[in-house]
Each structure stands twice: as structure tokens, then as C-alpha cells.
N, C-alpha and C positions, 0 to 999 in steps of 0.2 A: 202541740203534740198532746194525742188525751192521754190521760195517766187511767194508770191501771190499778183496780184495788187488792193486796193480796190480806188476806186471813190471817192471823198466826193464834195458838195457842202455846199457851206458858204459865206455867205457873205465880199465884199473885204477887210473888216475894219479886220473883223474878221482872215482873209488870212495875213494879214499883221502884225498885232498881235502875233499872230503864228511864222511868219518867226523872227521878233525880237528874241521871246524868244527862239525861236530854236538856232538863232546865239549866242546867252547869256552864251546857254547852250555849245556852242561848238558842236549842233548837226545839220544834214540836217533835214528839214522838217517832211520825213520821219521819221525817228529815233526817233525823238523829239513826234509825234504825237504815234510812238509803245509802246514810256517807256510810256508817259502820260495815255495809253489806258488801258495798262499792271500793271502801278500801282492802274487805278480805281480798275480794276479787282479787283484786289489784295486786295485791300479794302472790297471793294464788298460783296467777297469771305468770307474775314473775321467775318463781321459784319454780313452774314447768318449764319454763323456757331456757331459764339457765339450764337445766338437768338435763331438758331432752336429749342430749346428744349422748350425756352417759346410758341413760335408759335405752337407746338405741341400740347402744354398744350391749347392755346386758341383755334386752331383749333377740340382737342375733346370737349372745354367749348359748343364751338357753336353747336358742332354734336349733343350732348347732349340736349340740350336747342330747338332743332330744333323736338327732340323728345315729348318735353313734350306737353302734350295737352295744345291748349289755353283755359283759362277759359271766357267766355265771362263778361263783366266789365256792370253793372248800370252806366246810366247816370250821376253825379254827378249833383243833384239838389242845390236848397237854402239851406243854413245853417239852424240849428232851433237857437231858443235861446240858449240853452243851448252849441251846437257846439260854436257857433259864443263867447258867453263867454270864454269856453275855450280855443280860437285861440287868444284871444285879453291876457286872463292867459298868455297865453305862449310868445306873443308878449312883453309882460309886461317884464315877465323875463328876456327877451334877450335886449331888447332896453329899457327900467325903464316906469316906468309909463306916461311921457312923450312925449314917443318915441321919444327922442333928443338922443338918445345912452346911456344915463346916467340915472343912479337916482337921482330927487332931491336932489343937496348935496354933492354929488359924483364930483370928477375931472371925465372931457369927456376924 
């Protein structure tokens, strides 16, 4: 098979980095740079394959979702009283009456 020559540009640091560990490996430059490339792939390859079937799922969530009418939204005005007690109810609940995280009494 004839082999094919590709270009690269990089920085010297980076060119010099490279030839170490190609010598590390026991490979030429070359060599070194087709396994390194071959095994991203490789990975690559993997990790679309496991996933595709989620991406599938969220790419028809979104086609879906692209279908539905938008409803147009009110502006969100002031609270009334009544809202604003509720919000402070529920605040209550989650953080104590003090809103120090705790209820009086309680370990924080």
C-alpha cells in the first residue's frame, strides 16, 4: 500500500516533546504520531457508538420540541400579597424561619 505524506505544524517545544516520547516508545516520529492518531480514533469511534443511541433520543427530543407551538409568556409583574406570603411560606420551609438554614432550635 503506498503511504501518504501529511504536513503538520507545531510549535518547537511541542516538536521536541514528541521526538522524546517517540524515542521512549522505541518509535520514529512518524510511527509514534500514526499510533497516537489511530488510537484517538479509536476512542473517538468508541465513545460515538456507545452514545449514539442517546443523541438519537435527544436529537428527536429537540425535533419534537422544535415542533411545538411557542405560547407567548405575560410579563411577570409584582407580587401581590398574597404571592409574596406564599414565597416567604415556602422559603420558611426550606431555610426555618430565620433563614439561617435552620429552625430555631435545630442543629445547622
Amino acid at each position: 500500500m503506498a503511504k501518504t505524506r501529511i504536513s503538520i505544524s507545531l510549535e518547537e517545544h511541542q516538536a521536541e516533546r514528541i521526538r522524546r516520547h517517540a524515542e521512549r516508545a522505541g518509535l520514529d516520529v512518524s510511527a509514534y504520531l500514526v499510533h497516537a492518531a489511530t488510537r484517538q480514533m479509536a476512542e473517538t469511534d468508541a465513545i460515538e457508538d456507545r452514545f449514539a443511541g442517546v443523541d438519537a433520543v435527544i436529537a428527536a427530543a429537540v425535533a419534537e420540541a422544535a415542533r411545538i407551538p411557542g405560547e407567548a409568556t405575560a410579563p411577570v409583574g409584582e407580587l401581590t400579597e398574597q404571592e409574596q406570603r406564599d414565597v416567604d411560606s415556602a422559603l420558611d420551609l426550606v431555610f426555618g424561619p430565620d433563614r439561617a438554614g435552620a429552625r430555631p432550635g435545630e442543629a445547622a
